[in-house]
C-alpha positions in Angstrom: -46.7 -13.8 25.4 -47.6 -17.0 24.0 -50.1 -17.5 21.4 -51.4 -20.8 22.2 -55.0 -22.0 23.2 -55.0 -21.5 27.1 -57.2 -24.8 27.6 -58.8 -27.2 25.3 -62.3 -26.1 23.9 -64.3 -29.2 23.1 -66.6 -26.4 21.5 -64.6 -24.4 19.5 -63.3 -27.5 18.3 -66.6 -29.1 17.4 -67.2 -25.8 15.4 -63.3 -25.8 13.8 -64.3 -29.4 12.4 -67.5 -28.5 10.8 -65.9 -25.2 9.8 -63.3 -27.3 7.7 -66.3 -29.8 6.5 -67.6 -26.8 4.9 -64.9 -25.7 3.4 -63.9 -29.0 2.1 -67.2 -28.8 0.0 -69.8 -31.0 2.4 -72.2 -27.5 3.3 -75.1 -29.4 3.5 -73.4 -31.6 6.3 -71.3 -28.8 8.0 -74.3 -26.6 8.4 -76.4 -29.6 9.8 -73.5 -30.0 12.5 -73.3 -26.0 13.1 -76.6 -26.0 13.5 -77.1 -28.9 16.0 -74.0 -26.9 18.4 -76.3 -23.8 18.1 -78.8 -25.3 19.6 -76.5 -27.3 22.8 -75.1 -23.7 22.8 -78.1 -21.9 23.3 -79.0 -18.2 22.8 -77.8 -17.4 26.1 -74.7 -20.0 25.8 -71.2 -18.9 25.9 -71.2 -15.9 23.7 -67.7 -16.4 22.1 -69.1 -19.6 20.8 -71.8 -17.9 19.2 -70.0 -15.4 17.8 -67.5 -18.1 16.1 -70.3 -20.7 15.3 -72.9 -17.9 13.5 -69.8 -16.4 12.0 -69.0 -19.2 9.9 -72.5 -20.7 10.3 -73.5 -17.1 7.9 -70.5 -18.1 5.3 -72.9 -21.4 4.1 -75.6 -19.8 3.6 -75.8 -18.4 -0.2 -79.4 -16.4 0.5 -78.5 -13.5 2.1 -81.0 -12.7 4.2 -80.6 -15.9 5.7 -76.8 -15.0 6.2 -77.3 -11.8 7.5 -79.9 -13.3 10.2 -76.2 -15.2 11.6 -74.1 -12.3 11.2 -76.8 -9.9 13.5 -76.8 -13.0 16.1 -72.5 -12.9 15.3 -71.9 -9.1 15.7 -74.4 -9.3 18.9 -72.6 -11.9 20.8 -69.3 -10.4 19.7 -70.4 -6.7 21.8 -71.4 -9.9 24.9 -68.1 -11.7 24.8 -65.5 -10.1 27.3 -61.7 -10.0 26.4 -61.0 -11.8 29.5 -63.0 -14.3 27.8 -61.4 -14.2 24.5 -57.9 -14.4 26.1 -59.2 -17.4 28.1 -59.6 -18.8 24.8 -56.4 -18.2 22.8 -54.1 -15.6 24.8 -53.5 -13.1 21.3 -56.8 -13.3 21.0 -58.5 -9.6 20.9 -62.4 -8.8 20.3 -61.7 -5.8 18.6 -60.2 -7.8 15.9 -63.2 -9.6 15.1 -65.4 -6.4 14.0 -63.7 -5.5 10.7 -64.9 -8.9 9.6 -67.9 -8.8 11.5 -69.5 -5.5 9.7 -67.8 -6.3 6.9 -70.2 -9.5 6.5 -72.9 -7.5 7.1 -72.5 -4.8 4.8 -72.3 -7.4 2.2 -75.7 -8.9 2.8 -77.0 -5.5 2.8 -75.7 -4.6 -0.1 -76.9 -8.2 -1.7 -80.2 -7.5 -0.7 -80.2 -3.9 -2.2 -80.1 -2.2 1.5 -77.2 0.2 0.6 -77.6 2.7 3.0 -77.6 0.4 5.8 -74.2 -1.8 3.9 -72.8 1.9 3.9 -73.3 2.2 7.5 -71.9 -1.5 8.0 -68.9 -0.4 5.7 -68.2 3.0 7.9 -68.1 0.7 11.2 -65.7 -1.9 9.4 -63.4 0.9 8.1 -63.3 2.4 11.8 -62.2 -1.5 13.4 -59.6 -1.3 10.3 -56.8 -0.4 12.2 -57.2 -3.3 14.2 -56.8 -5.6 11.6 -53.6 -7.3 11.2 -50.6 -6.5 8.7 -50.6 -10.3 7.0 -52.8 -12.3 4.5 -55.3 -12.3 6.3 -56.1 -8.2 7.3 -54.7 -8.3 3.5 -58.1 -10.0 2.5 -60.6 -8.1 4.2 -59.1 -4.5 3.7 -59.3 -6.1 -0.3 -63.2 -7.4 0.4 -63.8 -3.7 2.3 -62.7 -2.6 -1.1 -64.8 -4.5 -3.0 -67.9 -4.2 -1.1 -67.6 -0.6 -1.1 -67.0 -0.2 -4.4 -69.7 -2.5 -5.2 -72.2 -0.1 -2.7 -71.3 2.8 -5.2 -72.6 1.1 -8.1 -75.4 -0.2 -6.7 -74.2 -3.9 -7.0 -76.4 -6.7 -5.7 -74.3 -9.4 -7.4 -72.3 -12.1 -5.6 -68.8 -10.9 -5.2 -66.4 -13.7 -6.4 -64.2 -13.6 -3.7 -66.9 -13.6 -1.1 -66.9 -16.9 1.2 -69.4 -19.5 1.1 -71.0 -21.6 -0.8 -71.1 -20.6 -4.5 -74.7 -20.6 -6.5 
């Protein structure tokens, strides 16, 4: 099976080039360009590129009731998007891999804002995707952040973790 995109995605490309703005250090610029996709997207738009877009849109965000408000609108287009759909995107591409991540994020911003009961909720739903995550670097990093988050919940941690993504205070 080939891993390569199945067509070009002037949208998903648009969000990968903000996506790396951000990450480069410009937040103010990539949320600006997030932002203005969201809205050619639409709330009813494509639900894979809401999913991506509030995904990452959450990561610049260092309030985190603000990034919690993207993860919601992430984790609900991720239960609209279809795997037909994702495949049509990128033929490896499997939805169930994007939950781990996806309550992951949000049992952090519970947790950040002192909601631990619902982060421990968030962190029961992440470990259950778990085994869909995959054996490199990257399932690596979120089994560690699971870790942290979790261990974080059971001391009643509302601090930044350092490894978290994002934009740093």
């Amino acid at each position: 099976m080939t891993t390569a995109p199945a067509a070009p995605d002037p949208t998903m490309e648009a969000i990968g080039r903000a996506v790396a703005e951000g990450r480069k250090g410009d937040v103010l610029s990539a949320r600006r360009k997030l932002l203005d996709l969201w809205t050619a997207i639409g709330v009813t738009g494509d639900p894979l590129h809401r999913c991506s877009l509030a995904h990452y849109l959450a990561d610049l965000y260092e309030d985190p009731a603000q990034a919690l408000a993207w993860n919601i609108r992430a984790l609900d287009a991720a239960d609209a998007t279809t795997e037909q759909r994702a495949q049509e995107h990128h033929a490896g591409l499997r939805i169930a891999g994007f939950y781990p991540s996806l309550h992951l994020n949000l049992a952090d911003d519970y947790r950040r804002l002192g909601s631990f009961d619902a982060a421990a909720e968030h962190l029961d739903a992440a470990g259950e995707h778990a085994p869909h995550l995959p054996r490199d670097a990257y399932g690596d990093s979120l089994r560690t952040a699971l870790h942290e988050v979790a261990e974080a919940v059971s001391r009643r941690d509302t601090g930044r973790r350092p490894s978290a993504p994002g934009p740093t205070a």
